[in-house]
C-alpha positions as a Markdown table, in Angstrom:
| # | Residue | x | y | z |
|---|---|---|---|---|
| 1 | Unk | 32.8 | 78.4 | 2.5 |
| 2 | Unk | 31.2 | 77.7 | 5.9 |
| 3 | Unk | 27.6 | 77.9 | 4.3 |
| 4 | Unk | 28.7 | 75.4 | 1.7 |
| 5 | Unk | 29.8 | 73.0 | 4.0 |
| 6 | Unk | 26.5 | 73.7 | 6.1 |
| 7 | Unk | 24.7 | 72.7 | 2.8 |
| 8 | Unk | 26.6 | 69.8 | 1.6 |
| 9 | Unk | 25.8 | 68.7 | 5.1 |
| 10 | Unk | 22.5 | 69.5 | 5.0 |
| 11 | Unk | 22.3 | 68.1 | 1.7 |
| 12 | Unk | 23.9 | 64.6 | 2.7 |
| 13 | Unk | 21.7 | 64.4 | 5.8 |
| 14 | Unk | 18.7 | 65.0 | 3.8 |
| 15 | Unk | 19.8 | 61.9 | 1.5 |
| 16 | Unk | 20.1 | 59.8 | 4.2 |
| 17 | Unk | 17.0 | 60.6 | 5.7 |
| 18 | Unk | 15.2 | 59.9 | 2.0 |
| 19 | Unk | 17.1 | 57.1 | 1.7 |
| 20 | Unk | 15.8 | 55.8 | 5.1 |
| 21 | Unk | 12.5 | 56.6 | 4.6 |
| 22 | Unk | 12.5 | 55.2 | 0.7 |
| 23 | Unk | 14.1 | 51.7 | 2.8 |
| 24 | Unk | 11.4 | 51.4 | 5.2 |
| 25 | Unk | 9.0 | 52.3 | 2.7 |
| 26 | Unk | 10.4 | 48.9 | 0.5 |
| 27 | Unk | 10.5 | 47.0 | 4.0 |
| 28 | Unk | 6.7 | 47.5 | 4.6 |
| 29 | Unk | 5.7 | 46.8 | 0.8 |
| 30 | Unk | 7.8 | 43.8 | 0.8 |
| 31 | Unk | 6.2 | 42.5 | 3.8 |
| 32 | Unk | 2.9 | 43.8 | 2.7 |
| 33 | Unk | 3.6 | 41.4 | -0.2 |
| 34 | Unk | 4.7 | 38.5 | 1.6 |
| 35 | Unk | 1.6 | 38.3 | 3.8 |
| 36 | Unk | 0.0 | 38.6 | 0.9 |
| 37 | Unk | 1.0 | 35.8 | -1.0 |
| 38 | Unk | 1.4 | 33.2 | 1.7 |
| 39 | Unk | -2.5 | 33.8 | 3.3 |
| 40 | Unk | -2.7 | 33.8 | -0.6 |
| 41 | Unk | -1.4 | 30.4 | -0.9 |
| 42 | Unk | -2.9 | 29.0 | 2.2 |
| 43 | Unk | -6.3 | 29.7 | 0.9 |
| 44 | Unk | -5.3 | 27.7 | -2.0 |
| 45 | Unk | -4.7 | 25.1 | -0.3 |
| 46 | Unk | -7.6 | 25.3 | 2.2 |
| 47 | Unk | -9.7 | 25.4 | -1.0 |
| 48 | Unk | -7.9 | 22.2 | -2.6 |
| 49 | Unk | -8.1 | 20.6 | 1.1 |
| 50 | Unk | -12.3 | 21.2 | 0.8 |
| 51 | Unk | -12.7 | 19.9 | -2.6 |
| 52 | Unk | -10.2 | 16.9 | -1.8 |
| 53 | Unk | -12.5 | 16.2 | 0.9 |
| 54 | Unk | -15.7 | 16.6 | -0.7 |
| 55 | Unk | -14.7 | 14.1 | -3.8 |
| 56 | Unk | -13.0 | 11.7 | -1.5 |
| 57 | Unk | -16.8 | 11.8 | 0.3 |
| 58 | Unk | -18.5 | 11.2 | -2.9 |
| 59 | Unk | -16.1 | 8.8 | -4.0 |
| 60 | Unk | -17.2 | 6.8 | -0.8 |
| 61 | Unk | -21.5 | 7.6 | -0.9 |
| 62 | Unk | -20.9 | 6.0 | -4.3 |
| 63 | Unk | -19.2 | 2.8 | -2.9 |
| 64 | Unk | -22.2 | 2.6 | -0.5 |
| 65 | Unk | -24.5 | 3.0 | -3.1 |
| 66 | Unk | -23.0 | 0.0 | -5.1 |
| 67 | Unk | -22.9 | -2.1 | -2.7 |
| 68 | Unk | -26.3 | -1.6 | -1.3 |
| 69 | Unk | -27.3 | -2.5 | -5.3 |
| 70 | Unk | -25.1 | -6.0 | -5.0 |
| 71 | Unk | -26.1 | -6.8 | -1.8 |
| 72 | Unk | -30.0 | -6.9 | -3.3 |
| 73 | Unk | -29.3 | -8.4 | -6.2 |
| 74 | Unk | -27.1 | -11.3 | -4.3 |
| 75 | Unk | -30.1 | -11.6 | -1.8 |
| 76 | Unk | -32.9 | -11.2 | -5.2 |
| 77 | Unk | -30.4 | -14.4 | -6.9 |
| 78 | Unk | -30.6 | -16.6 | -3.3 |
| 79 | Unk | -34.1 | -16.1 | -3.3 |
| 80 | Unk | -34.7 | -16.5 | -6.9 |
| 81 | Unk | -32.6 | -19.8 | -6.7 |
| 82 | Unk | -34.2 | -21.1 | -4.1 |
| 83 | Unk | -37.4 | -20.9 | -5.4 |
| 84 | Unk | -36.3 | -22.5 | -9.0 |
| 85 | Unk | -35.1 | -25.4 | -6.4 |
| 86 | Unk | -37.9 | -25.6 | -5.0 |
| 87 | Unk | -39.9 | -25.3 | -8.3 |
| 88 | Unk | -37.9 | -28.1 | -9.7 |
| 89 | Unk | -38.1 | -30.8 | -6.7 |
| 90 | Unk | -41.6 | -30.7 | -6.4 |
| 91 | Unk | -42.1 | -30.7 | -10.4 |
| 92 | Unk | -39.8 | -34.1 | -9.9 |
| 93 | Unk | -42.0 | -35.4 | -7.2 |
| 94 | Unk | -45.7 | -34.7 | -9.4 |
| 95 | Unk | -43.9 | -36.1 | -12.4 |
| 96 | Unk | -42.8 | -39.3 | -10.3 |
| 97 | Unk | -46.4 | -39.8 | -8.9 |
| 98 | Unk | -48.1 | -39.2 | -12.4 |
| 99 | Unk | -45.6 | -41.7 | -13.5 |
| 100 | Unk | -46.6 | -44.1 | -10.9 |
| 101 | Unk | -50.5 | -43.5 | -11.2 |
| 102 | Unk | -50.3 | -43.7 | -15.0 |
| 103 | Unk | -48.3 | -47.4 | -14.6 |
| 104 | Unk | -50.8 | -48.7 | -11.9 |
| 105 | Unk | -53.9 | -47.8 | -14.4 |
| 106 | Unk | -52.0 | -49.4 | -16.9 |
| 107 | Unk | -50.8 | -52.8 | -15.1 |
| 108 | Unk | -47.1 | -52.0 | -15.4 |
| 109 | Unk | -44.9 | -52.1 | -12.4 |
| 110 | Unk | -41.4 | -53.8 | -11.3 |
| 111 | Unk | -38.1 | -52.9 | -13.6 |
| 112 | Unk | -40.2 | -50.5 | -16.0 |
| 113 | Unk | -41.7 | -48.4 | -13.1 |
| 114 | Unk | -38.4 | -48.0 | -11.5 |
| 115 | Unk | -36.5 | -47.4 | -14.7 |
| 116 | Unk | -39.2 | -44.2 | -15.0 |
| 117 | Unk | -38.8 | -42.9 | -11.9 |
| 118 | Unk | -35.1 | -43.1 | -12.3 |
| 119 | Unk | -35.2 | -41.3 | -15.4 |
| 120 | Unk | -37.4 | -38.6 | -13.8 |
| 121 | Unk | -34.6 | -38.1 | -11.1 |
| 122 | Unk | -32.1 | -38.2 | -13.4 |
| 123 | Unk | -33.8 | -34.8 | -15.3 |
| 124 | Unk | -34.1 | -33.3 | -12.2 |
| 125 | Unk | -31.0 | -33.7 | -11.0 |
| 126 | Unk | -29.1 | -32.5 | -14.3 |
| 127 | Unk | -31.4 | -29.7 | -14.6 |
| 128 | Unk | -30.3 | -28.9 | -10.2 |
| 129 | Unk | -26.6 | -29.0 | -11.2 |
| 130 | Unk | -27.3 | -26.5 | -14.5 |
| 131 | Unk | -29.4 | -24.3 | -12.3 |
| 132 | Unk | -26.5 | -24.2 | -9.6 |
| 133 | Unk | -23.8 | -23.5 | -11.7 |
| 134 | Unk | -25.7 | -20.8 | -13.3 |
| 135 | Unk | -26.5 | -19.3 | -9.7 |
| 136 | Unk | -22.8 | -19.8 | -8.8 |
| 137 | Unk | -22.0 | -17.6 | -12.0 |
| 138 | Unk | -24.1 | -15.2 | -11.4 |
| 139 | Unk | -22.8 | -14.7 | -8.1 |
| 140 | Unk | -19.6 | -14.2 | -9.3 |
| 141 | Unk | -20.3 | -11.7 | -11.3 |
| 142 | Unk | -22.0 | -9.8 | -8.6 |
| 143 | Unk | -18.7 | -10.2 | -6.5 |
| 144 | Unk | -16.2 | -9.0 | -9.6 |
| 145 | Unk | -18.8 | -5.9 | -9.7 |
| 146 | Unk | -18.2 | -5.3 | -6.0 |
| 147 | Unk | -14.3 | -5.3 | -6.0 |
| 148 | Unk | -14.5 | -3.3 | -9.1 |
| 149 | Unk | -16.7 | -0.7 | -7.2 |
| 150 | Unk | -13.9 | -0.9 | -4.3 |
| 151 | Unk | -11.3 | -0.4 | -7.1 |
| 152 | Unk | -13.1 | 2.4 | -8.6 |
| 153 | Unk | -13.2 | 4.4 | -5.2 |
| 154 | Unk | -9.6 | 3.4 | -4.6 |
| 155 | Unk | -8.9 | 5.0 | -7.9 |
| 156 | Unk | -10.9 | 8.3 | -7.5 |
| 157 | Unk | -9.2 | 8.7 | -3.9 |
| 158 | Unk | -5.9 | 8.3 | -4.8 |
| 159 | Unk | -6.5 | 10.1 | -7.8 |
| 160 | Unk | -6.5 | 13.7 | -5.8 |
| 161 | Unk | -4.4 | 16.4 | -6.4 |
| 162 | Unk | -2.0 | 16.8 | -3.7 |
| 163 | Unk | -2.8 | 19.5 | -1.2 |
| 164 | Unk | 0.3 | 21.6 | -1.4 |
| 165 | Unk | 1.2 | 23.7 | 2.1 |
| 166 | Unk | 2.6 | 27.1 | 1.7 |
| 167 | Unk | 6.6 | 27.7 | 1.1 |
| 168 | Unk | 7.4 | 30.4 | 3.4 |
| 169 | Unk | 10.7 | 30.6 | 1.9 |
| 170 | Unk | 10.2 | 30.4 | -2.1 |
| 171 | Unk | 7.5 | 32.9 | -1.3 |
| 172 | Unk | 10.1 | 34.9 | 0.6 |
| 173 | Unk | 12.6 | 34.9 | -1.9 |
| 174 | Unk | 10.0 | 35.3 | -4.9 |
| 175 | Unk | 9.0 | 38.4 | -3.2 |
| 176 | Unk | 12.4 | 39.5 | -2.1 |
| 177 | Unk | 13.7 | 38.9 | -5.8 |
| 178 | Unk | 11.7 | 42.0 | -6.8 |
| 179 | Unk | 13.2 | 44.4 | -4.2 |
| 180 | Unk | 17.1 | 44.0 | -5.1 |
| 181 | Unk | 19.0 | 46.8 | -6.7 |
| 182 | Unk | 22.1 | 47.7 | -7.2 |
| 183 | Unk | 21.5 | 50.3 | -3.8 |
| 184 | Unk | 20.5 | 47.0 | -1.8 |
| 185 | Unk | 23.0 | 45.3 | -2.8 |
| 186 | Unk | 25.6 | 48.3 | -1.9 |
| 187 | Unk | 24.1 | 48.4 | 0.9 |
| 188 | Unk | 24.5 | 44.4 | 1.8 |
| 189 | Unk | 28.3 | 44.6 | 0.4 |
| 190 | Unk | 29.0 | 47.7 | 2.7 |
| 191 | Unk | 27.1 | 46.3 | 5.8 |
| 192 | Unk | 29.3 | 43.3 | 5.6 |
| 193 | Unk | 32.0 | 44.9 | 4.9 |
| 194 | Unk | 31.8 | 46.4 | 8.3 |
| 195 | Unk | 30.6 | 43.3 | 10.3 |
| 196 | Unk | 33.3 | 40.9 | 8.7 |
| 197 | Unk | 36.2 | 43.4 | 8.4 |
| 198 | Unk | 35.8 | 43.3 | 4.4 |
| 199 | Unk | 37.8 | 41.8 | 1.7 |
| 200 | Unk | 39.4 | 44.5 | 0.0 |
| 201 | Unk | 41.7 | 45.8 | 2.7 |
């Protein structure tokens, strides 16, 4: 009888001792896991950090780029106007003097003379104001394609995925989930059994 008992001790003690080691052995492998999946995570997100940087970058070059391309095409429409201003006045002024010339050779002067000249101004000045207002046009165009360039990049930014940080504690229970049986959770009931004085008695 005395052997028996020495064996059923023996026995039990060996349990335990499995079911120790088989605990630690779920301890390690769950933390195994949960190292795994958070550094997991956070090179995910270190990743989506790198390409959010990289697109917000390229998102800004190409803002530069466009506006570099308005600023000298504003500066090519200043010059080009200035020149068509230019171009015009002193057409004005030949026309005047031919105007003049051709009335002197021909013995005209006074009210007729003047009402030439006048005319002559007149032209110019009509085609100044159509020449302006086109300019003015154009340059409003140029401006709408500049805010829509600052739209766009606006857009593209804001556009970015979130970068996500690691959950600690969904990973924790994700991985956890995975280790609970009905031993751990004997275990858990008995353990607090003991620490709270239990329910049942």
């Amino acid at each position: 009888m005395c052997v028996a008992s020495n064996n059923a001790s023996a026995g039990s003690q060996g349990s335990t001792a499995s079911d120790e080691v088989d605990s630690n052995i779920g301890g390690i492998m769950m933390a195994a896991q949960l190292a795994s999946s958070y550094l997991g995570q956070q090179s995910a997100t270190e990743l989506q950090q790198i390409r959010n940087d990289a697109l917000e970058k390229s998102a800004q070059r190409a803002l530069k780029i466009d506006q570099g391309i308005l600023l000298r095409r504003t500066q090519q429409e200043r010059e080009a106007y200035a020149q068509s201003n230019f171009d015009l006045q002193r057409r004005a002024m030949e026309l005047e003097a031919t105007a003049n010339v051709s009335a002197g050779e021909a013995g005209v002067s006074g009210i007729s003379v003047e009402a030439l000249t006048s005319n002559i101004r007149r032209q110019a000045g009509e085609v100044g104001v159509r020449s302006k207002k086109s300019y003015e046009n154009r340059l409003d165009s140029l401006e709408d394609s500049h805010t829509k360039s600052v739209q766009n990049m606006v857009a593209r930014i804001q556009g970015l995925p979130p970068v996500t940080q690691p959950n600690l504690l969904a990973i924790a229970l994700n991985v956890g989930s995975q280790y609970i049986t009905a031993d751990n959770i004997a275990s858990a009931d008995a353990w607090f059994d003991d620490t709270f004085g239990g329910t049942n008695g």
